[in-house]
N, C-alpha and C positions, 0 to 999 in steps of 0.2 A: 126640422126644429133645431135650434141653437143648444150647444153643451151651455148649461148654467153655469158650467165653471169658468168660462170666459167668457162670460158677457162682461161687458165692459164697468166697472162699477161692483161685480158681484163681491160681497164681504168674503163670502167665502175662499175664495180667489186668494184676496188680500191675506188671510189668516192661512192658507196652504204656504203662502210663497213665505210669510212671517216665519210660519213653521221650519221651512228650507233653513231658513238664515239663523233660528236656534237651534241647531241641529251641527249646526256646522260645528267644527274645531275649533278653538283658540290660537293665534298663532302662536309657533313658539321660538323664543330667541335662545341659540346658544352662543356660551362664551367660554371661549378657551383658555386654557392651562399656561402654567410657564413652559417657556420653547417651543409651544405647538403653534397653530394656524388652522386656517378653515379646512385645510385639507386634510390633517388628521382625525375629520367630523363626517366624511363622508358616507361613513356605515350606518352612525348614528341617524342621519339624516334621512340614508334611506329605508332605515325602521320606519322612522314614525313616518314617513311618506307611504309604505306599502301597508303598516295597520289602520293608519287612519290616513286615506287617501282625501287630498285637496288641504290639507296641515301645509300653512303659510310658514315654510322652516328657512330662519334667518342666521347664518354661521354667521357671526358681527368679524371682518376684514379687517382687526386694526391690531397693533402691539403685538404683532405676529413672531414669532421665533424670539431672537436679541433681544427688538425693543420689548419684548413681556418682562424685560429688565427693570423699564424704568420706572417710578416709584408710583406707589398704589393710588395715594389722589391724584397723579397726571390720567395713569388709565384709567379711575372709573369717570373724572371727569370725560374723557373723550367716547367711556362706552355711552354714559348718560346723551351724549349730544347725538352719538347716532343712535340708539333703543328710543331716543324720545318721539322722531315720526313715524312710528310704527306702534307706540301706543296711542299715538291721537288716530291712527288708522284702525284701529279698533275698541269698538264701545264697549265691549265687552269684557273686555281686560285680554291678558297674555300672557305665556308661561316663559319663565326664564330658570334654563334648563344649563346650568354653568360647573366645569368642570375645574378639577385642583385648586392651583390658584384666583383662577374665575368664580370661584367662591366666594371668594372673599370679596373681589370684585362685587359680586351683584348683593352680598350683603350690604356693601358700603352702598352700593343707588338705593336701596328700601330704605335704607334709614334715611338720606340727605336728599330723595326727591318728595318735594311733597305731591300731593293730589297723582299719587301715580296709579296705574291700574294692574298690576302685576296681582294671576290671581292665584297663582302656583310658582314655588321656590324650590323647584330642585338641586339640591345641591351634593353632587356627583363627588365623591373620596376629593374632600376640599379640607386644607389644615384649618376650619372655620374657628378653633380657640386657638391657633396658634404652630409651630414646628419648632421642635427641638429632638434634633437627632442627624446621626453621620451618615449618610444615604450619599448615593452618585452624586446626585442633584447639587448638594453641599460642597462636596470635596470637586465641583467643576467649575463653582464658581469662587470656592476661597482655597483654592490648591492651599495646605498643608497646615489648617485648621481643621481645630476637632469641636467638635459641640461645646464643650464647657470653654472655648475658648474664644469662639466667633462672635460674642459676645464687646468685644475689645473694638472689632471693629462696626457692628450692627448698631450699639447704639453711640456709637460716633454722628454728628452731623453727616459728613460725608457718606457714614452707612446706608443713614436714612435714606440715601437716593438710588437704594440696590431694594428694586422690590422685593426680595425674600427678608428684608433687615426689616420690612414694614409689621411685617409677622411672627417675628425671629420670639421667640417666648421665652427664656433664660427663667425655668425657673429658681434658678441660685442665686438669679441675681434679680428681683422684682422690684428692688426699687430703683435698680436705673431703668429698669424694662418701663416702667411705670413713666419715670421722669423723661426718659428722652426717645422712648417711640411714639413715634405722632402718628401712631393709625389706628394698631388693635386694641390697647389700652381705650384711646378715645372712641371708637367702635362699641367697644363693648361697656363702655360708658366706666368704667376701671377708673378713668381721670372725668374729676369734674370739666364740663365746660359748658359755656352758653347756652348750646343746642340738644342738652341733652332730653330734655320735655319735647320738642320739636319731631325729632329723631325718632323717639320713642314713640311717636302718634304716627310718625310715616311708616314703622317697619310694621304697626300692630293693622294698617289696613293689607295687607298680606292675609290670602283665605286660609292659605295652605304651605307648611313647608315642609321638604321631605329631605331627610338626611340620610343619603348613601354613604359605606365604607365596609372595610371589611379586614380581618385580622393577617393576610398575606399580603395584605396592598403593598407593601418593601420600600414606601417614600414619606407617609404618612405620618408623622413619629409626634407621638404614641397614634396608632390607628384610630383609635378614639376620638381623637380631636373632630374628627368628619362627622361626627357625633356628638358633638357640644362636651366632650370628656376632656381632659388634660392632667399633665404631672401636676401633682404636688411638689416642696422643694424636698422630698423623698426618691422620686419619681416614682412613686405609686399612683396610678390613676385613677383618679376623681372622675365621676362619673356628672354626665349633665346639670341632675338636681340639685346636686351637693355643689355648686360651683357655685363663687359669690354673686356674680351676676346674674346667675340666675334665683338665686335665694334674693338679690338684694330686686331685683326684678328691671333692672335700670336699664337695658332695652325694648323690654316689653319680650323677652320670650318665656318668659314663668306666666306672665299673662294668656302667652299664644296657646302654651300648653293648655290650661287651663279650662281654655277652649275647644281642646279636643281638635287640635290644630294640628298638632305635632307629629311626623310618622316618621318610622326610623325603620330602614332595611337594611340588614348585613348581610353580606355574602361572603364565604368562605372562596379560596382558590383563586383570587382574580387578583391580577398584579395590575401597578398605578395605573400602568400606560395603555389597560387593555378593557378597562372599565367603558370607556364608550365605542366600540368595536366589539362588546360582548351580547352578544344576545338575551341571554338566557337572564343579566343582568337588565337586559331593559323589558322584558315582559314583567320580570318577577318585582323589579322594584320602579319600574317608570311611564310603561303602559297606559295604566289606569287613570294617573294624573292628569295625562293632556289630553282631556275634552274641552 
């Protein structure tokens, strides 16, 4: 006698193997930091390869080391053009798992793609409101500038085209910050422009965001920011909800909140560059997200 489960035809069959392919993972894309590469993702990688085996895990190979220099709409334009055949490869949508600077990066693709399928936003100790502070980072690429003074040269035109100037936050100084960075201001909708209703409806089809950081991160300034927190011109830190963009709701994440969208993981003890290479960091706070 023939197994009814293949016979040719049988529904049941069809709804097993259906079963298989919801069952499956998402895949997930990451994206790297300033001065990293796909090689400093390999741990990462093989987390989520060994917890949840057959994880479609895509390190994106562009703007690696140096070029993670060059200014934030060149990179996300060029991550958007390779992430984009890999969510038409999946109907189900896919996780975009981005570190430090790649933060910011995959915030700018939610807001400026539309019809995208992204259906988890991890976002890994990333200055997601901004950086303002004297860290390694700073003092290697403006030798013998200090915070309150990079300023002079970030929102200069010619700044504009050093990716950390895209994010550079000067709270002393908000209204050139305002007037003449063309990123985070417009990201976070801070300056009026055309696309901000647009923008707003791309980043609100996002299920899920989750924001990692942690109080020793030692690059992050203030650590909060990885948190939707930032200075005041006090530098006392304002925390997410108190922040005008999000009171004024002008990206849609007062909305995301609201939704019970929103999740936030701190961890104590973990420095910038060890956050994805830390274990203990990816069960406790990134595990769970990528099914």
């Amino acid at each position: 006698m023939k197994n009814p489960l293949i016979m040719r035809g049988s529904p049941l069959l069809f709804l097993l193997l259906a079963g298989v392919c919801v069952a499956g993972y998402r895949p997930v894309i990451i994206v790297h930091g300033i001065f990293d590469g796909p090689k400093q993702f390999e741990k990462l990688r093989n987390f989520i390869c060994k917890v949840h085996p057959g994880t479609e895990v895509t390190v994106i190979d562009l703007y690696n080391n140096l070029a993670s220099m060059k200014p934030m709409w060149k990179q996300v334009q060029g991550f958007r053009e390779a992430i984009g055949p890999i969510m038409r490869r999946a109907p189900d949508g896919i996780h975009l798992l981005c570190f430090s600077q790649g933060g910011l990066i995959c915030r700018a693709l939610l807001s400026t793609t539309p019809n995208h399928n992204v259906n988890t936003f991890i976002s890994l100790s990333s200055p997601i409101a901004g950086q303002f502070g004297d860290t390694d980072y700073l003092k290697s690429i403006f030798p013998g500038y200090m915070k309150k003074t990079v300023f002079k040269i970030c929102y200069k035109p010619l700044g504009q085209k050093v990716s950390i100037c895209n994010y550079w936050n000067d709270p002393h100084q908000r209204p050139l910050y305002l007037q003449n960075n063309n990123f985070l201001p417009i990201l976070n909708g801070d300056r009026t422009h055309s696309n901000i209703e647009s923008w707003r409806d791309n980043f609100l089809r996002l299920k899920k965001l989750v924001l990692i950081g942690g109080p020793d991160d030692g690059v992050i300034t203030p650590w909060q920011s990885s948190l939707f927190g930032f200075f005041d011109c006090n530098e006392n830190v304002v925390e997410m909800r108190n922040q005008e963009f999000y009171k004024n709701d002008t990206f849609g994440l007062k909305t995301l909140d609201t939704r019970g969208k929103v999740s936030v993981c701190v961890q104590s003890g973990v420095k910038h560059v060890t956050w994805h290479s830390n274990y203990t960091v990816f069960m406790n706070c990134i595990e769970k997200w990528l099914t």
